[in-house]
Each structure stands twice: as C-alpha cells, then as structure tokens.
N, C-alpha and C positions, 0 to 999 in steps of 0.2 A: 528646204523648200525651193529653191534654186535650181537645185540640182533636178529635182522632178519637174519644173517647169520646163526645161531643158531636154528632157527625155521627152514628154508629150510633143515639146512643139517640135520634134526630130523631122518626123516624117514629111511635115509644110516646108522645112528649110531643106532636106533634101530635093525635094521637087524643084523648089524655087532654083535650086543652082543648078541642077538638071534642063530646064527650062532656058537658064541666063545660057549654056555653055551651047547648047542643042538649038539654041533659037526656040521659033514659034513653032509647036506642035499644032499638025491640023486635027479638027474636030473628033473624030473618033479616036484620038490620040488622047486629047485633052481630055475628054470624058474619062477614060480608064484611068489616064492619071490621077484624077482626081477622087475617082473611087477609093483608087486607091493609099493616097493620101489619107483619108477620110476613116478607112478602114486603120488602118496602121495607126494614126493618132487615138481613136476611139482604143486600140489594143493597148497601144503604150498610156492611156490616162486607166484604164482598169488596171495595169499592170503596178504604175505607181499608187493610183489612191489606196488599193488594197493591204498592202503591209504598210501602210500606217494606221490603218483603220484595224488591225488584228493585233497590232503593237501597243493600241491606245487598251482596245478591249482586257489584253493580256494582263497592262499594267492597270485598270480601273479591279478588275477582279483581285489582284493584287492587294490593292488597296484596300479593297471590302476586306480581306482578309486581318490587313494589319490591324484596321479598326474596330475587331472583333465577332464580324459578320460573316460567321461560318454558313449560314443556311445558303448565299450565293453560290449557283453554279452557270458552271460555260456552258453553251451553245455548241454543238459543232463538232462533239465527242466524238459523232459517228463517220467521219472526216476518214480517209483511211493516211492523209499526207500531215506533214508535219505538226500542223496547230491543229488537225484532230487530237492528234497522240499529246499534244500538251495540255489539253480540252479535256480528254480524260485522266489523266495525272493531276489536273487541278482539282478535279470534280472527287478523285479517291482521298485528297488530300482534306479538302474541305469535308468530305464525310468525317474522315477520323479525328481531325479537331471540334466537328459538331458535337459527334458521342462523348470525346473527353471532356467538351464543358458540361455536358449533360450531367457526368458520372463526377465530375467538381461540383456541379450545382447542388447536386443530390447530396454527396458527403457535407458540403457547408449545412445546407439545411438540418440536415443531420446532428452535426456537432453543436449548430443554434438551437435544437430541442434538447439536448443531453445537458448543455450548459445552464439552460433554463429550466429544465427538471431539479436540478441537484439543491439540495440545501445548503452546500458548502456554497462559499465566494470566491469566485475565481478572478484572479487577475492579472494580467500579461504585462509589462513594462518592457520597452524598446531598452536599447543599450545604454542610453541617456538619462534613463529611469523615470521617463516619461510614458503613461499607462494606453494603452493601445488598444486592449480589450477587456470587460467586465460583464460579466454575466447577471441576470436581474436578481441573483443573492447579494451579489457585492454591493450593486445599487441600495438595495435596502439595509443592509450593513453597517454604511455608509452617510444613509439616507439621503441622497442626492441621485438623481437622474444619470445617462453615461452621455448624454448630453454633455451636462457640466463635469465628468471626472473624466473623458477622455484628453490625453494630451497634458493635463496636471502631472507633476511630480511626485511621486511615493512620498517624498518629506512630507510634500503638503500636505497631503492627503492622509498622512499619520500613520503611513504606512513602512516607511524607512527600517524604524525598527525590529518589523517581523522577520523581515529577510535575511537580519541576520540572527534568529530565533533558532537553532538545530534544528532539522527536518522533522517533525514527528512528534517535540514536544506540545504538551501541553499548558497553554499561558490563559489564565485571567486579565480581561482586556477590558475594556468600556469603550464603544465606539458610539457615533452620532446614532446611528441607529437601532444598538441593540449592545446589550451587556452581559459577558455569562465566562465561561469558560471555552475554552479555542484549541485544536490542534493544528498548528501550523507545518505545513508542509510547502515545498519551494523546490526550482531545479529549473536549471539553463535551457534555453531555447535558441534556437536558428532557425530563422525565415528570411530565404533572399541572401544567405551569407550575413546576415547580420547578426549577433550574438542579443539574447534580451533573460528577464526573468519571469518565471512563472511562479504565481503565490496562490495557495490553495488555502483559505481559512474554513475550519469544519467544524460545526458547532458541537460542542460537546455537554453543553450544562445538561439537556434532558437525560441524555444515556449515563452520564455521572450521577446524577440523581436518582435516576432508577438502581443506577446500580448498588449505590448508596444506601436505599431504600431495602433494597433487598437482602444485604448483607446483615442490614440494624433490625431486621424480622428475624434472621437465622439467628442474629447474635439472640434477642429477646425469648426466640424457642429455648435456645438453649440456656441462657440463663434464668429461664423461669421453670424450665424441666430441674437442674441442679438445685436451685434454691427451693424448687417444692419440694425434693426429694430430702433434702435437708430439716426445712423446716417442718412437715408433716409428720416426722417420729420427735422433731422437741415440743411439738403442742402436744402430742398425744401422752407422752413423759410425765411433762409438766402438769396437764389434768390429774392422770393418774397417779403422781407424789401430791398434789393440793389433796385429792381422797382419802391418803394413806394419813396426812398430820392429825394429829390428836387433838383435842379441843384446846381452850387457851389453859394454862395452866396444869397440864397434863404432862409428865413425864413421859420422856421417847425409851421405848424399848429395845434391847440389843436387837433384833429383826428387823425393826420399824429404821432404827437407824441405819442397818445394812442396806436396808431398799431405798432409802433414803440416797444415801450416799453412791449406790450402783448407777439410781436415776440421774444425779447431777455427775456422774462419769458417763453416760450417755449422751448426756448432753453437751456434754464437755469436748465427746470425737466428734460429733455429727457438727458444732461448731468450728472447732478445727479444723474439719475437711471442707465449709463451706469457704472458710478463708484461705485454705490452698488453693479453690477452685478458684477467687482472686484473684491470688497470687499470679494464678498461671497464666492467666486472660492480661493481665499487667505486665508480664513475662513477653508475652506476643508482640505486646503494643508498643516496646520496649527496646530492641533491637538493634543497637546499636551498630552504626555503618561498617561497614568491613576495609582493615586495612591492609592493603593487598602486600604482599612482597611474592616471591620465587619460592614455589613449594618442591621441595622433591616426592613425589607419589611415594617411592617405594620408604621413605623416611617416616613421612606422614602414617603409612600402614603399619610399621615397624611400634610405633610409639603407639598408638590405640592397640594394639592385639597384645603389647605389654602390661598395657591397663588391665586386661580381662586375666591375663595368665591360666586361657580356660585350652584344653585340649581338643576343643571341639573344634574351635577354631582355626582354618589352616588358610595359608597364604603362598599363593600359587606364581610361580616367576614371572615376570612381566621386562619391559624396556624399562631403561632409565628415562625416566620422561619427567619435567616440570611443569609445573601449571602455575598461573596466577590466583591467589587467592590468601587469604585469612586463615592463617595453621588454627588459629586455637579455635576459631568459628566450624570449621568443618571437618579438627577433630571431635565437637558435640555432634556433627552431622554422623560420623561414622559409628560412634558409639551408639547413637540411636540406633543406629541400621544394626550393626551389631547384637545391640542387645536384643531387640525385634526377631531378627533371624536365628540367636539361641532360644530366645524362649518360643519359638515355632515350630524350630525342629527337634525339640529334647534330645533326646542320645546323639543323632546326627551331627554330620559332620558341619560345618561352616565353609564357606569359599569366599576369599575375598582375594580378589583379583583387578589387573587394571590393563589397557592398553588404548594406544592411538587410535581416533577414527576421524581423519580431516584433518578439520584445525581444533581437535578439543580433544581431551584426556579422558577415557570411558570408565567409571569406574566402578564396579560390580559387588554384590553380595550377596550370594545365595545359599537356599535354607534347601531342605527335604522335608518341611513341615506338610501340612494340611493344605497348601495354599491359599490363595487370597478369599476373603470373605465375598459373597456377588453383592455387594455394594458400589457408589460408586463417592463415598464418604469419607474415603480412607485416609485423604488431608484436610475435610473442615474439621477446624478448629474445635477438641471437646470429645469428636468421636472417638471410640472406642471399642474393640471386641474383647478385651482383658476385661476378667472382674474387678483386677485395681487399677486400671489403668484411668492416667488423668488424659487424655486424649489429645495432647500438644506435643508429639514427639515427632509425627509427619509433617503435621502444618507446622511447626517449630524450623524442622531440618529445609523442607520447601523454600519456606520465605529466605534460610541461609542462602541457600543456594540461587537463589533466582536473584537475590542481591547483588552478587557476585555472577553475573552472565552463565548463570549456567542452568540446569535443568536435571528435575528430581521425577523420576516414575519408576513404576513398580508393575511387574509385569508376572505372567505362569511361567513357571521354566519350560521350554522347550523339550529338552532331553527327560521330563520326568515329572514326578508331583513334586508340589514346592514353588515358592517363589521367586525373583530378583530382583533386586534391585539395584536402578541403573542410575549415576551421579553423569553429567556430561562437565565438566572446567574448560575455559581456553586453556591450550596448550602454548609452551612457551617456546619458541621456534629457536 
C-alpha cells in the first residue's frame, strides 16, 4: 500500500523539486506544469489501483470456486492481454467442474433410488465399524430411522456377527424389525483412501418358501401317482378274492385255492414295490456328507469298469489327473452312468473317458443309444423312461456330485446319435 502511494504521488514530488531547483516558473510555464503533473498522477493512480483490483477479482473467483460455486464466471474473457486469457481459462475450467457435479449429482441420485428400491439391507460401515450408510430396507430391518443408526457401531446394532457370516450364506436371524431367513453377503470398500465394510442382508424366507412349496407339490404328484398305481390293482385283487370265498362253512377247492393264493402274491409284489418306492425316496433324503481325500481318475475308472467286466465297455487314455472327492460316493455315481449308458446303447460300444478343463477334471460317458428323451425330467426324483426303472439313479448321482463342488449333465453327442454324460470335479493341482 506504501509502495503505490508512492508511485501516484511521483509525479507532484517531481515537479516540486523541479520547481525548488529551477526557481519560479512564469505563468504559462506553470500552467503546463501542472497539467502535467495532473495528467501523470491521474496515469500512475489508474496504473496502480488496477492490478489490485483484477488481483482481488482473480482471487474472489478463486474462492467461489473452493467453496463449490462452480456456476461463477469472469468478466473480461474477451480481453485479448493477459487477465483476458486468464478470464477465459477460468470460465473453461468452471464449466468442466459445473458438468462434473451435475453428472455426480445425477449418479448419487441414482444410487439413492437403486438403494431404496431394493428389498435387501444395505449397509456401509467406516473402518472403525461405525455405519455410514443404510438404505430404507435396512432401516425397517432394524426398525429404527438412519437418523438414529448412522454413526452406531455394528456391535451395537447387532450386526457384528454377520460380517463375519461367509459371503453368500444363508442364516436364520430375528431382528428388531423383521424375522425369517437371510443371505448375507459383505465385501471391502474404499472411499477417500479409507478402507470400510459393505453388508448386503437379502431376504430369503419368501423365495424359500416357495421354493419349498413347490418341491412338497412335486414330491406329493409323485407320491400319489406311485401309491395310486400301487394301490388301485390291491383294491381291485382284494374285491375280486372277497367274490371268489365260498360261504361260511364251505370247503375251498383246489382252483379256488390257486386263485386264491395267486391274488395274495399279487398283493404281496404290488406291496413290496410300494415300500421299495420308500425305501428310495428315504435313500435321497439320506445322503450322507462326503469325505473327501485325493482320487486318481484313472484308478477310480479301473475299479468301476472291473465291476461290470462287460466288453462293451471301453476306456480311452487320458492324463494322470486327481481330483478331490469321495471314491466310494462317485464310484455309485459312475456305475449309474454306466449302467444307464449300457442299457441305452445295447450291442454298442461304451466310452468312458476323462481329461483336464481349468481347474476341474471333465469326466465323460458316452453311449450310441437312441439319445436322450425330449424331457426336461431326467433328474427329478422318481422319473423314469425304463419299464423297471425306480427313477433315483440321476437325481441320486446329481445331489453326489453337486455335494462335492462339482456338476452332473447329460447332453446329444456331437459326433453322432447317442448321448453323454459330463461329471466336472476340482482338480487337484
């Protein structure tokens, strides 16, 4: 401020010593001096007020900006000297952070509908495991406002324990809000460089229950298809030997006794088969866990195809490859397939074969039979395209394998009529 006071009053202090050193200037002397005094000083206060005055504006624009006031712009753009071309710089700059809160505004809004759509409960914990964000499922979950749950601690909020729940499973829970069944799912966050947790709770009781629902219908088809078919030839038996008894006191005849005793051996298989059919549904339900050790594929195939000691059957060279898994559980898996794929392709040959694909051991069975039925039945439980066939040999082998992270389908052979079937195992690295 000094220093510009200094500049303006140049031009008087020059004169004045002009004046002291020159003496008195006459009249028309004076005049011009003073002009030009006058003139110069007027120069030098525009010259200093002005760069303070485009230094203040510079840094006030500045500021709007820190404080998040992008819609501000400069004056003066069209300037062709220096604080033009800063005028427009500022003015490109503040457009491009106008559009990027726009296109922030718009994503938040965004993820504030998605979040509030959703049935599941969403909820964010900071590193401290203090909860940051919930979305209005979690709120009613909960049942408390995010008012009161923002900034609470998981412990408190009874939530500690989910998180460390495996991602995916499903837990029976009872909250303040609401009780049923849950699949929890969870997974690390970064915002700002700070590490936090995300907890996803997804209500599962409806879709359990339907699904539940739906299966105890099929089971019920099927168990009332079987047991009718059962029981409709023992009423029909049983009428017709009550016709054939002779009054009271009546001797049975050699005939009367043959039909006699033929009826109750009728009765006798159609009861029998009712309680295989049982047996086999018991069989299902029954399944004992698998316990895993180190298979050798080609070991495993060696000892089933000895079982059979059929010539139809042939087994094709593969790698030495092991898998994880239950020998004696997925040798019943192979002899199914097996047996399945002989009696499909009669005279034909059999293939059973294996090799790597990833991380799992591929394992194969193919027939030259008639191919697959156009069904889409071929593992519930019961079905069957055999005359004798009890219908638990697919959904039997399925549930082995899918116990054991693996995966059972049946597919047309490519190369020809016939089908295959594909086993997947981990493989053992």
């Amino acid at each position: 401020m000094r220093r510009s006071s200094l500049i303006v009053a140049a031009p008087a202090l020059l004169a004045l010593a002009g004046v002291l050193l020159a003496g008195s200037p006459r009249p028309a002397e004076a005049v011009a001096l003073s002009t030009l005094v006058v003139w110069l000083t007027v120069v030098a206060w525009r010259f200093v007020g002005e760069r303070p005055s485009r230094l203040q504006t510079v840094a006030n624009l500045l500021e709007a900006l820190r404080e998040g006031d992008y819609g501000v712009r400069a004056s003066g753009a069209e300037r062709t000297d220096d604080f033009g071309d800063i005028a427009r710089r500022f003015n490109e700059l503040a457009v491009r952070l106008q559009d990027e809160q726009r296109g922030l505004q718009e994503s938040v809004q965004l993820l504030s509908k998605t979040l509030a759509a959703l049935d599941g409960a969403v909820f964010a914990f900071e590193r401290d495991g203090r909860l940051r964000l919930v979305n209005p499922a979690g709120e009613r979950l909960l049942g408390r406002s995010a008012v009161e749950l923002l900034g609470a601690d998981a412990g408190a909020l009874g939530l500690a324990s989910l998180l460390e729940v495996p991602s995916g499973e499903i837990v029976a829970r009872r909250f303040a809000g609401q009780s049923g069944r849950w699949q929890v799912g969870h997974a690390s966050l970064r915002s700002r460089s700070q590490e936090g947790r995300l907890l996803v709770v997804q209500p599962m009781e409806r879709a359990l229950r339907e699904e539940e629902a739906q299966a105890f219908r099929r089971l019920l088809r099927v168990l009332s298809h079987e047991i009718t078919n059962s029981m409709a030839p023992i009423g029909s038996m049983v009428e017709t030997l009550h016709g054939l008894l002779p009054g009271a006191g009546q001797p049975l005849g050699d005939e009367l006794d043959a039909d006699l005793r033929h009826g109750l051996e009728v009765i006798g298989q159609r009861s029998a088969a009712l309680q295989r059919f049982v047996g086999h549904y018991a069989r299902l339900a029954r399944l004992p866990p698998p316990q895993r050790v180190r298979v050798g594929v080609a070991a495993l195939a060696e000892r089933v195809v000895r079982l059979f000691d059929d010539a139809r059957i042939r087994v094709l060279p593969g790698d030495s490859l092991e898998l994880m898994g239950d020998p004696d559980q997925l040798e019943q898996v192979l002899i199914n397939l097996l047996r399945n794929a002989v009696e499909a392709g009669g005279d034909n040959e059999v293939l059973l074969g294996w090799r790597r694909q990833g991380r799992s051991v591929l394992i194969e069975v193919s027939d030259l039979g008639p191919g697959l039925p156009s069904s889409g039945n071929l593992f519930v439980p019961f079905f069957t395209t055999k005359p004798q066939g009890a219908g638990i040999g697919l959904a039997l082998s399925r549930q082995i394998v899918e116990a054991q992270d693996g995966t059972l389908e049946l597919h047309p052979r490519e190369d020809g009529r016939g089908a295959v079937a594909r086993m997947s195992l981990p493989v053992v690295v």
